[in-house]
NUFI-111896 format. One line per 2 residues: their letters; for each residue x, y, z of N, C-alpha, C, O, CB. Coordinates in nm, 3 decimals, always signed. Glycine has a CB too. Layout:
BEGIN
A> X/Y/Z/X/Y/Z/X/Y/Z/X/Y/Z/X/Y/Z  ...
# end
This chain:
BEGIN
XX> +10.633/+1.440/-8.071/+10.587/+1.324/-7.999/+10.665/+1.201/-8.048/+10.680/+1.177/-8.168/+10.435/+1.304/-8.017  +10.722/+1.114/-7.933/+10.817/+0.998/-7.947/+10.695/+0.911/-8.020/+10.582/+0.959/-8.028/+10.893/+0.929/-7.786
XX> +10.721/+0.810/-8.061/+10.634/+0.669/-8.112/+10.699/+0.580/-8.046/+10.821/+0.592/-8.058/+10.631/+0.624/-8.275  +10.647/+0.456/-7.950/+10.731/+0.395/-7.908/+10.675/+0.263/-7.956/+10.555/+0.247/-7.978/+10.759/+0.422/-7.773
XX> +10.754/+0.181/-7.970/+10.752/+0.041/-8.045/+10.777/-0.106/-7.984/+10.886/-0.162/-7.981/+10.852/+0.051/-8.142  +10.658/-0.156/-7.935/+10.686/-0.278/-7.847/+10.857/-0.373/-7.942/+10.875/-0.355/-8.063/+10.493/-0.399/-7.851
XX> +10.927/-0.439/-7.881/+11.003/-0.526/-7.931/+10.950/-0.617/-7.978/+10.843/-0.648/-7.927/+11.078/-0.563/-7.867  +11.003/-0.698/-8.096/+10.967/-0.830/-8.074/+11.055/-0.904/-7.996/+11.175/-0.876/-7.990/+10.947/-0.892/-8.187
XX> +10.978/-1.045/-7.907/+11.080/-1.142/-7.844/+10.994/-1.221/-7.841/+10.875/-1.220/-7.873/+11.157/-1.121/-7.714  +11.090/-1.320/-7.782/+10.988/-1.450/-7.735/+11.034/-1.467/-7.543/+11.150/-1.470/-7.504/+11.046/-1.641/-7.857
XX> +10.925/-1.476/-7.462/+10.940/-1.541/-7.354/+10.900/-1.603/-7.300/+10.785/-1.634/-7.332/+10.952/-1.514/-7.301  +10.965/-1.673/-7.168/+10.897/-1.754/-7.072/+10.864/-1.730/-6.927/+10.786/-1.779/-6.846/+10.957/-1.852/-7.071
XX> +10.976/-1.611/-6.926/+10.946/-1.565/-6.834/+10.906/-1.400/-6.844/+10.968/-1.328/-6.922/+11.041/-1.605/-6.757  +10.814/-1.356/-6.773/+10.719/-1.260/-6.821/+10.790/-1.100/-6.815/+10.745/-1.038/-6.718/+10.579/-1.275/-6.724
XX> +10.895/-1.014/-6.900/+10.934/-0.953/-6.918/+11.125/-0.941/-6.917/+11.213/-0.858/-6.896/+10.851/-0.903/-6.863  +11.107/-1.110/-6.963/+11.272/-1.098/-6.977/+11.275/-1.201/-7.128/+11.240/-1.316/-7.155/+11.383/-1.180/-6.805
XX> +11.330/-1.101/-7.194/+11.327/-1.186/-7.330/+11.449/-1.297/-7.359/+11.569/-1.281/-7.338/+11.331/-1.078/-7.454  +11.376/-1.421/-7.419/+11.511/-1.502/-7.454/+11.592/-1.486/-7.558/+11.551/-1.451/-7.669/+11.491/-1.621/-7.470
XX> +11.736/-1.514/-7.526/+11.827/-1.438/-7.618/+11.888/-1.598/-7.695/+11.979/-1.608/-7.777/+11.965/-1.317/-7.518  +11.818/-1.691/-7.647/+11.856/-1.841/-7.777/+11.759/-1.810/-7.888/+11.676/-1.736/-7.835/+11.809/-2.042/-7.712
XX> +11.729/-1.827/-8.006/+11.732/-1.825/-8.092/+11.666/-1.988/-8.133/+11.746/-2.082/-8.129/+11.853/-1.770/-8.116  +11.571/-2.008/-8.157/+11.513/-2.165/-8.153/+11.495/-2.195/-8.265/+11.474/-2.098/-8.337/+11.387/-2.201/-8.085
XX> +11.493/-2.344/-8.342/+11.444/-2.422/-8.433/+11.303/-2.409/-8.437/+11.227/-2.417/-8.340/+11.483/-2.547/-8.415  +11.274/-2.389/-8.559/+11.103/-2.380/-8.553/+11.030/-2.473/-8.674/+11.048/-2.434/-8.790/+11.050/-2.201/-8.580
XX> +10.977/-2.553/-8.660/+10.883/-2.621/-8.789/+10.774/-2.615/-8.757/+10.721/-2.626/-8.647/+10.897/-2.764/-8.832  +10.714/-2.586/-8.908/+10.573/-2.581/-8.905/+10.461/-2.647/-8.959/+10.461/-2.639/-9.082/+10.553/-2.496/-8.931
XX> +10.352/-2.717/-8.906/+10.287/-2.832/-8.967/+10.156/-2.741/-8.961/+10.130/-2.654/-8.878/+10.293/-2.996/-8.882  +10.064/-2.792/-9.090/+9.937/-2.768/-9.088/+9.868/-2.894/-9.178/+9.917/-2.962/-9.269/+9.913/-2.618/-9.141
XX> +9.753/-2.897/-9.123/+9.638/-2.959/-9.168/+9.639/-2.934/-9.320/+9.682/-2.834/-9.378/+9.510/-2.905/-9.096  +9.584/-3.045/-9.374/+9.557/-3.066/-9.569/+9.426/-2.976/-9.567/+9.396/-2.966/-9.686/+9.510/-3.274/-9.651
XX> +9.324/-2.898/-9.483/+9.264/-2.794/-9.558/+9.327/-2.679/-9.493/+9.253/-2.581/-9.477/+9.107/-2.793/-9.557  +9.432/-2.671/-9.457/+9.476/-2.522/-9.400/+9.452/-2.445/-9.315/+9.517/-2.340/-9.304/+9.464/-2.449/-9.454
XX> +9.365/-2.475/-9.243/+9.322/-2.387/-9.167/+9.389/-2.404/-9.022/+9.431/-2.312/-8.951/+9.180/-2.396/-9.172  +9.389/-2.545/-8.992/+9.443/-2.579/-8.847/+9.584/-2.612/-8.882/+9.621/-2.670/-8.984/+9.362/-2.709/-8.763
XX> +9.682/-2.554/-8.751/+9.846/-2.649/-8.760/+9.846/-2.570/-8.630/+9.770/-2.502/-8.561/+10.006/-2.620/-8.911  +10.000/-2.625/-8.633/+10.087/-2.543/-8.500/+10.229/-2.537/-8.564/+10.249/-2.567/-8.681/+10.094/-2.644/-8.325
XX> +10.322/-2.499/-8.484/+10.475/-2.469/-8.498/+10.564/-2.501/-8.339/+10.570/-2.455/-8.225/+10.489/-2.286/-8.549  +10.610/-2.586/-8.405/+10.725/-2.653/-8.271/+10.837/-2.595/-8.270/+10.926/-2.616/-8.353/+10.775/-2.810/-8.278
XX> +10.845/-2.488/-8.141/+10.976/-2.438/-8.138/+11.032/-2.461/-8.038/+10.989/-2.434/-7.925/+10.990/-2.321/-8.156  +11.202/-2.549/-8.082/+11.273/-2.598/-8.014/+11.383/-2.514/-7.958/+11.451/-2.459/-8.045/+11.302/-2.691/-8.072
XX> +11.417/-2.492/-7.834/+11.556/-2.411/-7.776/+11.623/-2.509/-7.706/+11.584/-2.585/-7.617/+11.533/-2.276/-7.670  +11.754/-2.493/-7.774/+11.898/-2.555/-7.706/+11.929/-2.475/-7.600/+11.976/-2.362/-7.616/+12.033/-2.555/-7.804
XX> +11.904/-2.528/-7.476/+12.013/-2.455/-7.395/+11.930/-2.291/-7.343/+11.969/-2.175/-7.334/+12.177/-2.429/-7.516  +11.830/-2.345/-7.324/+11.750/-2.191/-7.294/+11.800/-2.131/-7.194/+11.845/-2.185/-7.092/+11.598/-2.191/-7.259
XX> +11.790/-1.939/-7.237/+11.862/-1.874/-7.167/+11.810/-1.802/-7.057/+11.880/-1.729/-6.987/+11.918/-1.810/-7.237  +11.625/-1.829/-7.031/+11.601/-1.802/-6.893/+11.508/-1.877/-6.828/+11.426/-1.822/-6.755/+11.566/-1.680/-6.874
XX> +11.509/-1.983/-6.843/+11.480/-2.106/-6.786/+11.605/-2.193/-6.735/+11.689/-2.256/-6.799/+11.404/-2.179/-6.887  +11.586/-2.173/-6.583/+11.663/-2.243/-6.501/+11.624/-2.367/-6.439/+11.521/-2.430/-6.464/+11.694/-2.169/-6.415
XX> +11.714/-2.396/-6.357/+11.662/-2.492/-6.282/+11.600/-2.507/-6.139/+11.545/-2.597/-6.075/+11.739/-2.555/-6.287  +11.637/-2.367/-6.118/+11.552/-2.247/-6.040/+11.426/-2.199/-6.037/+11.354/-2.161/-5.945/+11.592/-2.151/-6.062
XX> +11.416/-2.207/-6.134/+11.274/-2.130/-6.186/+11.177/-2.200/-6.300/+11.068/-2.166/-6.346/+11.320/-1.983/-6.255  +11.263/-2.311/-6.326/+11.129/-2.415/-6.422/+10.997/-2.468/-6.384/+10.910/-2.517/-6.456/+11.179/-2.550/-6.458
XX> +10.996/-2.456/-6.307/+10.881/-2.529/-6.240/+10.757/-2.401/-6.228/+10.642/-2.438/-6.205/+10.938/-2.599/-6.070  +10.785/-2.263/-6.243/+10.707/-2.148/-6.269/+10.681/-2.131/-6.368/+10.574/-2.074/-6.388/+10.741/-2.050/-6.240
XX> +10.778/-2.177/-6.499/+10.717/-2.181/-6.623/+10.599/-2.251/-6.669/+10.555/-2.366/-6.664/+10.796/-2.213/-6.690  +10.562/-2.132/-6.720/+10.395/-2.212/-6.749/+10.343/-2.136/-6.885/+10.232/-2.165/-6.931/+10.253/-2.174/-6.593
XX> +10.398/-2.073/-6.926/+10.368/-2.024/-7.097/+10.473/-1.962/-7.164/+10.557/-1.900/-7.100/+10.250/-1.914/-7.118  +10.479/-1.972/-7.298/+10.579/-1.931/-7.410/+10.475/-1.840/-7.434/+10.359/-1.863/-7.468/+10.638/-2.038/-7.538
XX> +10.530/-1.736/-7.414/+10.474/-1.575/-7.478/+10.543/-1.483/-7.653/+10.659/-1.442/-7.664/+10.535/-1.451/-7.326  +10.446/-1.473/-7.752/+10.548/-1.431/-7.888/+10.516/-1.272/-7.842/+10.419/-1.260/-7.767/+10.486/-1.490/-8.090
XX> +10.566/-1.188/-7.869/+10.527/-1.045/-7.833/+10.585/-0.976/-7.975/+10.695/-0.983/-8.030/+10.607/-0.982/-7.672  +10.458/-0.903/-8.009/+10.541/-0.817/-8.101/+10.427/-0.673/-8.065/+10.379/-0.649/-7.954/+10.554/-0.890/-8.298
XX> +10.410/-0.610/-8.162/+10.371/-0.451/-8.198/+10.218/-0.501/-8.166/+10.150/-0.455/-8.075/+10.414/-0.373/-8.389  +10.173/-0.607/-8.262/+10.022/-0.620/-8.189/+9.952/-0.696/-8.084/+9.847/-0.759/-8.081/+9.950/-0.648/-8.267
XX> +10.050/-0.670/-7.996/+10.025/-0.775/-7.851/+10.120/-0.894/-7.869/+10.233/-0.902/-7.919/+9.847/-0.847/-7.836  +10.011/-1.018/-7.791/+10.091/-1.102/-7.744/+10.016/-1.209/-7.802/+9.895/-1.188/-7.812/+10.118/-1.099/-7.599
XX> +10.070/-1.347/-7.855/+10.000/-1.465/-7.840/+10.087/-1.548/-7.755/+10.209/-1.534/-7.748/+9.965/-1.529/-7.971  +10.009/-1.644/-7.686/+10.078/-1.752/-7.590/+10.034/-1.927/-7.559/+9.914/-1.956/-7.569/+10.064/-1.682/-7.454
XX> +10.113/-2.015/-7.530/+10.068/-2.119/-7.570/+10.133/-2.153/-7.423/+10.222/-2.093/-7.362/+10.104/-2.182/-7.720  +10.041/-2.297/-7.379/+10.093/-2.332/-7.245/+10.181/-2.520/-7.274/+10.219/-2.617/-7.207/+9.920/-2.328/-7.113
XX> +10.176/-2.484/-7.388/+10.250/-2.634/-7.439/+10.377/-2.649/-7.447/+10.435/-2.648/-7.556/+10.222/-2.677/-7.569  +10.452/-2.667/-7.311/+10.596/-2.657/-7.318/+10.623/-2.772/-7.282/+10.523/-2.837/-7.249/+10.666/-2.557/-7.243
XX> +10.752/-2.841/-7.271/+10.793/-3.018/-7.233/+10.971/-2.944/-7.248/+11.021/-2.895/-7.349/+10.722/-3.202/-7.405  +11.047/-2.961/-7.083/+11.122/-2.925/-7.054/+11.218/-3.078/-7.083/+11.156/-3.185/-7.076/+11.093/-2.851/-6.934
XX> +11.381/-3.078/-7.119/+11.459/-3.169/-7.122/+11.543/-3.118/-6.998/+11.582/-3.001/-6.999/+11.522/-3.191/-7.259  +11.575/-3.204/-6.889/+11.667/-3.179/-6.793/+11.781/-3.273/-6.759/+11.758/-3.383/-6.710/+11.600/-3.161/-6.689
XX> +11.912/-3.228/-6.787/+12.046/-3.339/-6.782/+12.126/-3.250/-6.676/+12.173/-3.137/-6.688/+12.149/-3.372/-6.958  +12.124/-3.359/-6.546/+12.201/-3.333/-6.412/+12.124/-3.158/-6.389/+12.005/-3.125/-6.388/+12.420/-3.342/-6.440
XX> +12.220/-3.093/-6.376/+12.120/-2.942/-6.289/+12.126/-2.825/-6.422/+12.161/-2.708/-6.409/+12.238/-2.844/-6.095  +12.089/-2.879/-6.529/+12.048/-2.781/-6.626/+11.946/-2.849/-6.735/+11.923/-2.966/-6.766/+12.180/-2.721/-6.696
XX> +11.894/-2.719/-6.778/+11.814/-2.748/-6.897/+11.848/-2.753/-7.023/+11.882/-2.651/-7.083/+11.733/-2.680/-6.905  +11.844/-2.863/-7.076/+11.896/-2.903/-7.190/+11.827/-2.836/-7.351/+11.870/-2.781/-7.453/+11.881/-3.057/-7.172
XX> +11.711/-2.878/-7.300/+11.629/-2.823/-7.420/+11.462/-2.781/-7.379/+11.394/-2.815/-7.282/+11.631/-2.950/-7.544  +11.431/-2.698/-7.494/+11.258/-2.675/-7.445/+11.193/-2.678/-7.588/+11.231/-2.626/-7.693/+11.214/-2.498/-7.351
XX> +11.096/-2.746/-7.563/+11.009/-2.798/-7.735/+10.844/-2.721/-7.660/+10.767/-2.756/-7.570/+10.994/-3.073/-7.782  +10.852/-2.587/-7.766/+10.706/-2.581/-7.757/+10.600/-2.541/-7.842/+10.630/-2.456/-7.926/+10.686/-2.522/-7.676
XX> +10.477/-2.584/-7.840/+10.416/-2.582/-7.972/+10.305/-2.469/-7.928/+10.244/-2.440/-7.825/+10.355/-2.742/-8.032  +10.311/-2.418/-8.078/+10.183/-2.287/-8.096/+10.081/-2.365/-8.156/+10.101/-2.470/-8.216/+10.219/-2.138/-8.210
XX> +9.983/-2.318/-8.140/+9.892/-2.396/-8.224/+9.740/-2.273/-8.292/+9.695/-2.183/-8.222/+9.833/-2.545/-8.102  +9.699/-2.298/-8.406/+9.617/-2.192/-8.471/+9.503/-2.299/-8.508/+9.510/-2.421/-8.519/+9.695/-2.099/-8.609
XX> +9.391/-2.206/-8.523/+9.258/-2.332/-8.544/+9.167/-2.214/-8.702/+9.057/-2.234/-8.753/+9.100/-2.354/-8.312  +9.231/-2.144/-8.724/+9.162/-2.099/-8.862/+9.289/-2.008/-8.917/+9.400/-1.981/-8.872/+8.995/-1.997/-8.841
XX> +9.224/-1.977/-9.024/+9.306/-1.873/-9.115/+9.353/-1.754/-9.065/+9.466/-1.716/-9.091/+9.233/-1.828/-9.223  +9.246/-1.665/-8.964/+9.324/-1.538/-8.934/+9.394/-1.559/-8.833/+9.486/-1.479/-8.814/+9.252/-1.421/-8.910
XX> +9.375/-1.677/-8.732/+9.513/-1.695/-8.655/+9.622/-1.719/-8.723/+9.728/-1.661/-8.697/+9.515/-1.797/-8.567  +9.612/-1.797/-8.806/+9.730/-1.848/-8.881/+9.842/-1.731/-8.933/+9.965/-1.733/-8.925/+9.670/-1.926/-9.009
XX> +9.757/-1.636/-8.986/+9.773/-1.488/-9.082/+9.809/-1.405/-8.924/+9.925/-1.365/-8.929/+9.580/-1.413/-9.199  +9.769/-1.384/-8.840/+9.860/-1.332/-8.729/+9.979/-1.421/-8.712/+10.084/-1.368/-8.748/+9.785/-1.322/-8.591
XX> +9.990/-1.540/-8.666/+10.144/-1.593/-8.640/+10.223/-1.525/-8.737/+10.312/-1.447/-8.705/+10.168/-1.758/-8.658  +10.188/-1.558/-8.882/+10.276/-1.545/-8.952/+10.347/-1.396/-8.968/+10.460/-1.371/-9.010/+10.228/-1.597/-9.054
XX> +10.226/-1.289/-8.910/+10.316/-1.187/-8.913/+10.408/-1.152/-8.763/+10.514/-1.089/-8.762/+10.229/-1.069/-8.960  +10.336/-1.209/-8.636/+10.479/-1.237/-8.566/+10.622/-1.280/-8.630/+10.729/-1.219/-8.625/+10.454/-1.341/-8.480
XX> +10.587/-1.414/-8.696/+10.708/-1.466/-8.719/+10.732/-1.377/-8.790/+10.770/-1.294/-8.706/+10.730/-1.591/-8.765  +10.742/-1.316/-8.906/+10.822/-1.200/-9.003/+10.871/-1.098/-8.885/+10.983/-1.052/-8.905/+10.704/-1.106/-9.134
XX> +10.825/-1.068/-8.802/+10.872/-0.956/-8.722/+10.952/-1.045/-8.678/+11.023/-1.061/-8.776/+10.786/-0.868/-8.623  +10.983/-1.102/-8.614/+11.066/-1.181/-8.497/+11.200/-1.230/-8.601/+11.314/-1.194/-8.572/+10.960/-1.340/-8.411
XX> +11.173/-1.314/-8.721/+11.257/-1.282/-8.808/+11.362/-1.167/-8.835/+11.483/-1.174/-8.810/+11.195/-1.287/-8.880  +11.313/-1.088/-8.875/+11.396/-0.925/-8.896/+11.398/-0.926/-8.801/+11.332/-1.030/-8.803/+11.353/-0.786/-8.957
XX> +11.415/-0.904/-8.672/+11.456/-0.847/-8.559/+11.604/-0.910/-8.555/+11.705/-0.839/-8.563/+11.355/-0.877/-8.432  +11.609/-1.061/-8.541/+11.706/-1.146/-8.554/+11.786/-1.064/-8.626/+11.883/-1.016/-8.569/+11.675/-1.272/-8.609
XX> +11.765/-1.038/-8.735/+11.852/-0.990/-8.847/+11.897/-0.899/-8.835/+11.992/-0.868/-8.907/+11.815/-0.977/-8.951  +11.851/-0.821/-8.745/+11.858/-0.675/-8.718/+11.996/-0.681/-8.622/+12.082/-0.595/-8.638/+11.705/-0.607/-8.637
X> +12.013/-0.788/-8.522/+12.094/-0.801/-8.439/+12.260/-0.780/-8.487/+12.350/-0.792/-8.404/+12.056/-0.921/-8.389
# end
């Protein structure tokens, strides 16, 4: 019997993964529990100018599902997209403790490339 293994990616559009690679910082609250993470893409690679206006969530996908955030703010110069800033956001500890093991997966994957 095969084992098959969701990927990790990140998308916006719902089964095509983006292949930019984004800036990510991460802020939390002085008791820890609440923050988010702003991840910025230069030049995103499936967000058009075609199809922006359908975007409506940043999806993280790894092995244990999906988390998704609808907090995106598109940059547009003449007929392309310049940049996309979007924030995750967690409101206790075991969300927090899931992102973080997205991000480690999504990490190594990178690396893997």
């Amino acid at each position: 019997m095969t084992e098959f293994k969701e990927a990790v990616a990140i998308q916006f559009v719902k089964g095509e993964n983006e292949k930019g690679h984004p800036e990510i910082r991460l802020f939390r609250d002085l008791d820890g529990k609440k923050g988010k993470a702003v991840y910025k893409f230069y030049n995103p690679t499936t967000i058009t100018i075609e199809n922006f206006k359908s975007i409506q969530k940043m999806y993280l996908i790894d092995e244990e599902g999906e988390l998704l955030t609808r907090k995106i703010d598109l940059s547009i110069s003449g007929n392309h997209i310049t940049e996309v800033t979007s924030t995750y956001s967690w409101n206790s500890e075991k969300e927090f403790e899931r992102f973080i093991r997205f991000s480690k997966r999504y990490a190594n994957s990178l690396t893997n490339i």
